[in-house]
C-alpha positions, 0 to 999 in steps of 0.5 A: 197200242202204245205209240213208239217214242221218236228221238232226234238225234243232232250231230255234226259227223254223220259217224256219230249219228248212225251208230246211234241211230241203230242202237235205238232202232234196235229198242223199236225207237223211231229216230229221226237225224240232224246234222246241224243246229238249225236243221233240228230247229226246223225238225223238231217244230214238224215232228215233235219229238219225245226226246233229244240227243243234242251234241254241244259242240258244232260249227254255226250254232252249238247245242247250248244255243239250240237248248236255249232256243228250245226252252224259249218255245212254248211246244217244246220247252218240255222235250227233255235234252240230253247233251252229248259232249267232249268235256268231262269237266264239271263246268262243263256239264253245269254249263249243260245243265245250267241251259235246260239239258235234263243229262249228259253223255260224254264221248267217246261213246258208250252206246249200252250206256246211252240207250239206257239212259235214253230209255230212262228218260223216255220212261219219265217223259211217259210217266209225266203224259200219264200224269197229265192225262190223269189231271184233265180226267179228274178235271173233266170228272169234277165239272161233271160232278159240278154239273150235277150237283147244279142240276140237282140243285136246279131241279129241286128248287125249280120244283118247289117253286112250281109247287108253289106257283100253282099253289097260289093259282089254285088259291087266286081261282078259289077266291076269285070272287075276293078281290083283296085275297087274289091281289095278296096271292097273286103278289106271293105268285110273282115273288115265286116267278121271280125267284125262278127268273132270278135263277135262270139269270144267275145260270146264264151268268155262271155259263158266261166265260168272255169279259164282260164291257166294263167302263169307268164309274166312281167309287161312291156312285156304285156304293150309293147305287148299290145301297139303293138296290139293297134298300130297294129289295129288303124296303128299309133303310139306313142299315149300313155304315159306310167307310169310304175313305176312297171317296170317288175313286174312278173304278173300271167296271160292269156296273150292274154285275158290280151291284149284284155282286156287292147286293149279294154280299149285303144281304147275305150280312143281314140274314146271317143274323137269322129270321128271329132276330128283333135288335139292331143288324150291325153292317159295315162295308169298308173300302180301301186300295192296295197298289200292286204296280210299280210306283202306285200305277194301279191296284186292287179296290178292297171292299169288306162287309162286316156282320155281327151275326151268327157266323160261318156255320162249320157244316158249310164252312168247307163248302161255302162257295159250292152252288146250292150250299145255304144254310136256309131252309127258304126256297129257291137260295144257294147260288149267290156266293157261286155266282158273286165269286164266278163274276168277280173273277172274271172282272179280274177280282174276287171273293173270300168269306172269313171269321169276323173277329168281334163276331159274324162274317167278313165278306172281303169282295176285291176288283181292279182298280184299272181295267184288268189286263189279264185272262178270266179265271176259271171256276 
């Protein structure tokens, strides 16, 4: 059963207020009374109301003064006002309008008049609760279905790695007794182990929603940092040109989730020229700082990784940064966008992945230049 819509009704002769009070009472609404600007402060922050019949004229603080402070309160800045008011005059209902009342009823009176404008906008009110309601239902159905999707995900590449873990088991105990067959395996058995691991590791980064410690690094100690861990996991070098014009600018962040993010990106450049490709893997990252405070006071730190590779496959175009989209066939991959954007985000930065003019992909990975002052976005 619906609950009843509570209305406050503010006005200085107690007149005024009985008459509405019973007209409404008459409409199974509950109405509660004030006779003054303060009182109805006071009322509405206990009772929260659905709805406010406020008179503009009264002794000590009028109705435009109570509207104003109504709109500066964050839990009742959305109670929709409807002024009562002597002047009939247009710069007086503006002057209504203008302070956040959503209408007006002028006096004398007309009770009919009143109810039906009353129950119009309790019908709106009800029609905006509803919406809302339907916002946090298909929110809470899309982290469901996010869930899902991550848990089939997770489900099949745990089981492929499995089955490849004992697999390799099987073959280091059928060549026990050849020492240079089981040290091969038993480096294809760890791979496998580190994939899972690094799955697990991924996981755990997503559930992670407070800010991470950041402190300040320069800008081109995480480029070399980053590089060497690039280097490091594909065992060559001197792939990447580097343009850092910003040279050791002081970036305030997690260095180790900074790497992962920018390693992320790397690799996904030098894959997208596919396993076949025998010719040079053209990479180039790019640095610059956009300044978005007053006078230059702080900024953004823009990285872009160019590639001149295959491109953005358009059957994962749409989906690029959904967990477990890939467009390999290898096992245990999907989830580096996710995560990369998923960390960004909550340093304050983030990620965008687009068409590379002359070809590939331009990965542009963004980040406070000063510590971020604001909340983590949510993925």
């Amino acid at each position: 059963m619906r609950t009843p819509s509570k209305v406050l009704v503010v006005d200085d002769q107690p007149v005024n207020v009985q008459l509405l009070k019973r007209a409404l009472e008459r409409e199974k609404i509950t109405v509660i009374t004030a006779f003054n600007g303060p009182d109805a402060l006071e009322l509405m922050d206990r009772e929260q109301p659905d709805l406010i019949l406020l008179d503009v004229m009264m002794p000590e603080m009028d109705g435009i003064e109570v509207c104003q402070r109504i709109q500066a309160s964050p839990t009742l800045k959305t109670t929709p006002v409807i002024f009562i008011t002597a002047r009939s005059s247009k710069e007086g209902k503006l002057a209504g309008l203008g302070v956040g009342a959503v209408d007006y009823i002028t006096k004398p009176i007309d009770l009919d008049e009143t109810v039906a404008r009353v129950q119009t906008q309790l019908r709106v009110v009800q029609v905006n609760r509803e919406m809302l309601d339907l916002q946090r239902r298909l929110q809470e159905t899309r982290r469901t279905a996010a869930v899902g999707a991550i848990t089939q995900g997770i489900a099949h590449n745990l089981n492929n790695l499995l089955g490849v873990v004992l697999g390799y088991l099987d073959l280091i105990r059928v060549n026990a007794d050849r020492p240079a067959a089981v040290r091969s395996n038993a480096e294809h058995l760890d791979a496998a182990v580190q994939r899972i691991v690094s799955i697990i590791r991924q996981l755990s980064s997503l559930i992670v929603k407070s800010r991470l410690p950041t402190a300040p690094c320069p800008l081109d100690d995480l480029l070399a940092s980053t590089l060497r861990r690039f280097y490091t996991e594909l065992r060559q070098e001197n792939m990447v040109t580097v343009i850092n014009p910003l040279g050791s600018l002081p970036i305030h962040t997690h260095v180790e989730v900074f790497e992962d993010c920018l390693v992320k990106l790397l690799i996904n450049a030098h894959e997208s020229y596919g396993e076949g490709y025998t010719g040079p893997r053209k990479i180039t990252l790019r640095t610059s700082v956009e300044a978005t405070g007053p006078e230059g006071s702080f900024g953004i730190l823009r990285i872009q990784v160019e590639d001149e590779g295959r491109g953005i496959d358009p059957q994962i175009r749409d989906h690029l940064f959904e967990p477990f989209i890939s467009s390999k066939n290898t096992v245990g991959v999907g989830m580096g966008l996710t995560v990369a954007r998923h960390s960004l985000r909550n340093m304050g930065g983030d990620l965008a992945i687009a068409d590379n003019p002359a070809g590939g992909v331009i990965a542009t990975f963004t980040h406070p230049v000063d510590r971020p002052r604001r909340n983590p976005i949510s993925n």
